[in-house]
C-alpha positions as CSV (number, residue, x, y, z in Angstrom):
1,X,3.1,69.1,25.5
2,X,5.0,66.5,27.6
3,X,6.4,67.4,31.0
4,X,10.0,66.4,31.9
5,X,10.3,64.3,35.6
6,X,13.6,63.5,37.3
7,X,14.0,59.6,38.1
8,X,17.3,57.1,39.1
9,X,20.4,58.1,37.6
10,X,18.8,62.1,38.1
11,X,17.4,61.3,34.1
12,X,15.0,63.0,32.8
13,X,11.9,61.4,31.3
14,X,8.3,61.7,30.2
15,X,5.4,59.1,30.6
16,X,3.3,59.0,27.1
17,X,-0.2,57.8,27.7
18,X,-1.6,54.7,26.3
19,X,-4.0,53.2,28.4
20,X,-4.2,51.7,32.3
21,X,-1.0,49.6,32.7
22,X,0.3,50.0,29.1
23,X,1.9,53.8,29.5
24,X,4.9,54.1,28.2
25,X,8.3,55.5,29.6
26,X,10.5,57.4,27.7
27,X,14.1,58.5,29.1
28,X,16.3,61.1,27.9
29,X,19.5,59.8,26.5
30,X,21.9,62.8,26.2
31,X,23.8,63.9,23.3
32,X,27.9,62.3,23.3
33,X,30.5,60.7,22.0
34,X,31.8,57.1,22.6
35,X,33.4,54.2,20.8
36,X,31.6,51.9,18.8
37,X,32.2,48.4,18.7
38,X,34.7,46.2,20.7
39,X,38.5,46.3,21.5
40,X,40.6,43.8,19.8
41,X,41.0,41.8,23.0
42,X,37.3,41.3,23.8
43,X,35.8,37.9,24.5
44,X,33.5,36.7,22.0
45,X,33.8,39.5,19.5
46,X,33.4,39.3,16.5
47,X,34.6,40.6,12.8
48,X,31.3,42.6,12.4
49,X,32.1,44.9,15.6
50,X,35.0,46.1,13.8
51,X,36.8,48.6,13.5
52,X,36.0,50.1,16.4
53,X,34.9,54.1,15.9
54,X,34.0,57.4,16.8
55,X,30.5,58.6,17.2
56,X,29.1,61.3,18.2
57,X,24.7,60.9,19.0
58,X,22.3,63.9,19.4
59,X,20.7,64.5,22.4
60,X,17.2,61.5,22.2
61,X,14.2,60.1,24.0
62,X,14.3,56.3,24.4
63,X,12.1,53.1,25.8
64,X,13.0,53.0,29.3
65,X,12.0,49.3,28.3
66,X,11.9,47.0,25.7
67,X,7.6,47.7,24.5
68,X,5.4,45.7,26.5
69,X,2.3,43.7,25.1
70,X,0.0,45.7,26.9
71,X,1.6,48.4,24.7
72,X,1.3,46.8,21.9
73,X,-2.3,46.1,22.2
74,X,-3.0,49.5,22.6
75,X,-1.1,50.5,19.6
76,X,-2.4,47.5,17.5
77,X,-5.5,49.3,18.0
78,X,-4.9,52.4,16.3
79,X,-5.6,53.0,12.9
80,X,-3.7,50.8,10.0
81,X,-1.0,53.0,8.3
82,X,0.7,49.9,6.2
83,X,1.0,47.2,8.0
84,X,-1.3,44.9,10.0
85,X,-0.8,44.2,13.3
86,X,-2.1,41.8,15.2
87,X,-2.9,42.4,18.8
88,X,-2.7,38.8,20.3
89,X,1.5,38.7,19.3
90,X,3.3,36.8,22.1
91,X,4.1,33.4,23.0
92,X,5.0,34.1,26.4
93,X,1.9,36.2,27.7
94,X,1.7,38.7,29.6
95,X,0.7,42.7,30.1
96,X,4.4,43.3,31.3
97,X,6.2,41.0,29.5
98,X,7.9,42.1,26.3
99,X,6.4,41.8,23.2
100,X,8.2,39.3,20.8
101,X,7.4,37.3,17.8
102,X,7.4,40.7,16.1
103,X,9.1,41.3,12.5
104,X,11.0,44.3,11.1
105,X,7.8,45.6,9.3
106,X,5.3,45.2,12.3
107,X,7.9,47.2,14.4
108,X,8.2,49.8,11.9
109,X,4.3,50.0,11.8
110,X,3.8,50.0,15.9
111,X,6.2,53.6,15.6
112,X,4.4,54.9,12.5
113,X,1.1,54.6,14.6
114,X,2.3,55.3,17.9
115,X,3.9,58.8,16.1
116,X,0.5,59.7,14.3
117,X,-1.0,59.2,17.3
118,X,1.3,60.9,19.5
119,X,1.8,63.3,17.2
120,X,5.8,63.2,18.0
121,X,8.2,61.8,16.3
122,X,8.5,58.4,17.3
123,X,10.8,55.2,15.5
124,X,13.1,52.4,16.0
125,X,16.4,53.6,17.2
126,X,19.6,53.5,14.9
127,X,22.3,50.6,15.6
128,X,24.9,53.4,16.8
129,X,21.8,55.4,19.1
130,X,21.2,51.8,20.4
131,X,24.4,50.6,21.5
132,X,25.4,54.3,22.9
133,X,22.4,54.3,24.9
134,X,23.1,50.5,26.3
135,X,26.7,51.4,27.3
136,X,25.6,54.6,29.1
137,X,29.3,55.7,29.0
138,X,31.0,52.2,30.1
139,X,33.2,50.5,27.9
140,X,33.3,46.9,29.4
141,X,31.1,44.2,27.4
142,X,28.3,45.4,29.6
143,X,26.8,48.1,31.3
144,X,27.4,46.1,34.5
145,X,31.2,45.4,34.0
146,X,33.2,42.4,32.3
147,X,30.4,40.3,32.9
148,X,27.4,38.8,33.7
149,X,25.1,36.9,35.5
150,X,21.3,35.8,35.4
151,X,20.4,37.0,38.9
152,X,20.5,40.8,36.9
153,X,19.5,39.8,33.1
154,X,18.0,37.1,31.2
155,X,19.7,35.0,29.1
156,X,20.6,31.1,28.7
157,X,22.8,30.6,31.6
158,X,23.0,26.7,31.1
159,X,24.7,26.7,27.8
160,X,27.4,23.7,27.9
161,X,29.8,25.6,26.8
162,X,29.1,29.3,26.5
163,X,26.9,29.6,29.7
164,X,29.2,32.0,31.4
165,X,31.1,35.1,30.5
166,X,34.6,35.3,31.3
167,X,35.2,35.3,35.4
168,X,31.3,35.2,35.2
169,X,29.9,31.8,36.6
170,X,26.7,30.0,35.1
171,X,23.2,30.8,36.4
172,X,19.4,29.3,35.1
173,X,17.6,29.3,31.8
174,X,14.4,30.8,32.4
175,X,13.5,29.4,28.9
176,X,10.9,32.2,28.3
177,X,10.6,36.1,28.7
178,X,10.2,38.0,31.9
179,X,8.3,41.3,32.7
180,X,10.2,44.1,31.9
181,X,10.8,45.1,35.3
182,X,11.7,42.3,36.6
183,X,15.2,42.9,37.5
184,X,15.0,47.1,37.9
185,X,18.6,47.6,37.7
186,X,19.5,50.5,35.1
187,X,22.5,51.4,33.3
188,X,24.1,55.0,34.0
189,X,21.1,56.9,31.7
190,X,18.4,55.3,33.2
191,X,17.5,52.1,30.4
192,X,16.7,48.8,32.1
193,X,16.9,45.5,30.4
194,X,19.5,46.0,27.6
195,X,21.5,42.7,28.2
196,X,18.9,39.9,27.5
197,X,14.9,39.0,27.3
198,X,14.0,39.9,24.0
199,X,16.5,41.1,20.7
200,X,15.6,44.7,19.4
201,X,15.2,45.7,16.3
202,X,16.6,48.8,14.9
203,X,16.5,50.7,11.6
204,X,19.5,49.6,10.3
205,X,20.5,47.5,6.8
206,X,23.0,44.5,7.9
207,X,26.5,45.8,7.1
208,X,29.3,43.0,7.5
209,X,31.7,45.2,9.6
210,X,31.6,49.3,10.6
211,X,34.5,50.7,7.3
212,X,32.3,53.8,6.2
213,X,29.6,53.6,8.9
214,X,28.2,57.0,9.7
215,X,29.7,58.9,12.7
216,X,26.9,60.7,13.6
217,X,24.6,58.5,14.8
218,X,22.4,58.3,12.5
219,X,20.8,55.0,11.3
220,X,22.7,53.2,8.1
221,X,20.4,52.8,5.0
222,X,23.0,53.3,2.1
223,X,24.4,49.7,0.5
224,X,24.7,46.7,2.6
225,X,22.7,43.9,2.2
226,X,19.5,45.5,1.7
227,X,17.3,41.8,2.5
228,X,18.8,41.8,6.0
229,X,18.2,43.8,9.0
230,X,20.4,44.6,12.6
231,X,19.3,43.4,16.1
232,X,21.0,44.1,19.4
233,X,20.8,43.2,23.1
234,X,20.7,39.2,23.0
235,X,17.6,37.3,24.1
236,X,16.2,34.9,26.7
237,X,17.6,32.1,24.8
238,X,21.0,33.0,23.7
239,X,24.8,32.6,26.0
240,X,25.6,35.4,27.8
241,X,28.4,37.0,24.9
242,X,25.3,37.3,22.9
243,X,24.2,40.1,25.6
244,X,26.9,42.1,25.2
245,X,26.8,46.0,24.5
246,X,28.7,45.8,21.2
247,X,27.2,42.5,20.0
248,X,25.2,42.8,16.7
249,X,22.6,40.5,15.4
250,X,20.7,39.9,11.9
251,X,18.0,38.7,10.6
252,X,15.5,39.0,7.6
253,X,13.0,42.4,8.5
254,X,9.6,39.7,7.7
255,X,11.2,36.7,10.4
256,X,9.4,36.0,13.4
257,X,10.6,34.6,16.4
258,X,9.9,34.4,19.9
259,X,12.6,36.0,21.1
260,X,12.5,39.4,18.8
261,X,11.2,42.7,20.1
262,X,12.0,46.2,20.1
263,X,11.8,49.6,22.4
264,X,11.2,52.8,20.6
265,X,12.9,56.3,20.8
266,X,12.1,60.1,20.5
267,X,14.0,62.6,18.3
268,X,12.9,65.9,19.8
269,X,8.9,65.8,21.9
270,X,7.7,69.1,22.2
271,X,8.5,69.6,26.1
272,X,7.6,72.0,29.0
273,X,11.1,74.2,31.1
């Protein structure tokens, strides 16, 4: 049984136990309804955030972070299901730092091992779980407001062109990841480090736009293009519209790069009143 703690924001969340320095923080995200994608008058938006819709998300436990290396050492060390893992991923080292350099499949294995150990139900969040939980009840490009800057998230700030959102201005290029605590500023539920550092993964097949999307938050598996996989949150490397809360990427589920992670979430962990 896990017991329920109040934190910033008064969320609620539990602390799963993996090891000195690698334990892992899970928020409660509750149940609502928001819009999904971006308004027709958005900067940077694109034809895959459209049409913008209704969902309604169940009540669910998320990563208060993107999972950390020391995390994913722990896990790596737990008992194969499918996939391999190996427990040396990173190219930017260290015990706080996300992990990145992680495919589709590995991501999928580190929750199938993490939820046989755990013995709770743990997986990559859906595309429409994601983005509800990163908006935290806003509806500007980012949890922050209209924009950005890199003195709160990590991103390529230099860019020529696209190094600044909007009225934002243009800020550094850290050119690698940083801890996941670094900056400590949450969104309204209690999720640090949405905009930024590393791309998550979630379950979802790569759909070209949102016409016959589920409204129920669930994750999208029907049709599409079944090769191809969604991302969200922008990266260490990518211009700041990249970072924004409606923003979608894609990518093959066996790619590796250095600037792909994930965070994990909870349907229902058995809890104490």
């Amino acid at each position: 049984m896990v017991t329920l703690t109040r934190q910033r924001h008064q969320a609620q969340y539990f602390i799963e136990p993996l090891g000195e320095g690698a334990d892992l923080e899970m928020t409660q995200i509750p149940a609502g309804t928001f819009q999904m994608g971006s308004p027709t008058d958005e900067l940077e938006r694109r034809d895959s955030e459209d049409p913008q819709h209704s969902v309604t998300v169940p009540s669910f436990f998320m990563g208060t972070y993107p999972v950390t290396q020391a995390q994913w050492q722990f896990v790596a060390g737990l008992t194969q299901i499918e996939t391999k893992l190996d427990p040396g991923l990173a190219n930017f080292k260290g015990a706080l730092n996300p992990v990145e350099w992680v495919t589709w499949h590995e991501a999928m294995e580190f929750c199938a091992r993490l939820a046989q150990h755990t013995d709770r139900p743990y997986r990559l969040p859906s595309e429409a779980e994601w983005e509800y939980a990163c908006r935290a009840g806003t509806t500007t490009p980012f949890h922050f407001g209209e924009t950005i800057t890199t003195e709160i998230a990590n991103y390529n700030g230099t860019h020529k062109e696209y190094g600044a959102y909007g009225p934002g201005p243009k800020g550094e290029y850290r050119r690698k990841t940083t801890p996941v605590n670094h900056f400590e500023i949450a969104n309204a539920f209690g999720l640090c480090d949405m905009h930024g550092n590393v791309r998550e993964w979630c379950q979802d097949v790569w759909h070209d736009n949102y016409e016959g999307a589920p409204t129920d938050g669930s994750a999208w598996m029907e049709g599409g293009d079944q090769g191809l996989r969604v991302l969200r949150g922008g990266s260490w490397a990518y211009s700041p519209g990249y970072c924004r809360s409606a923003c979608r990427g894609i990518d093959l589920p066996g790619v590796r790069y250095f600037f792909n992670g994930f965070r994990v979430v909870c349907s229902s962990p058995r809890t104490q009143g």
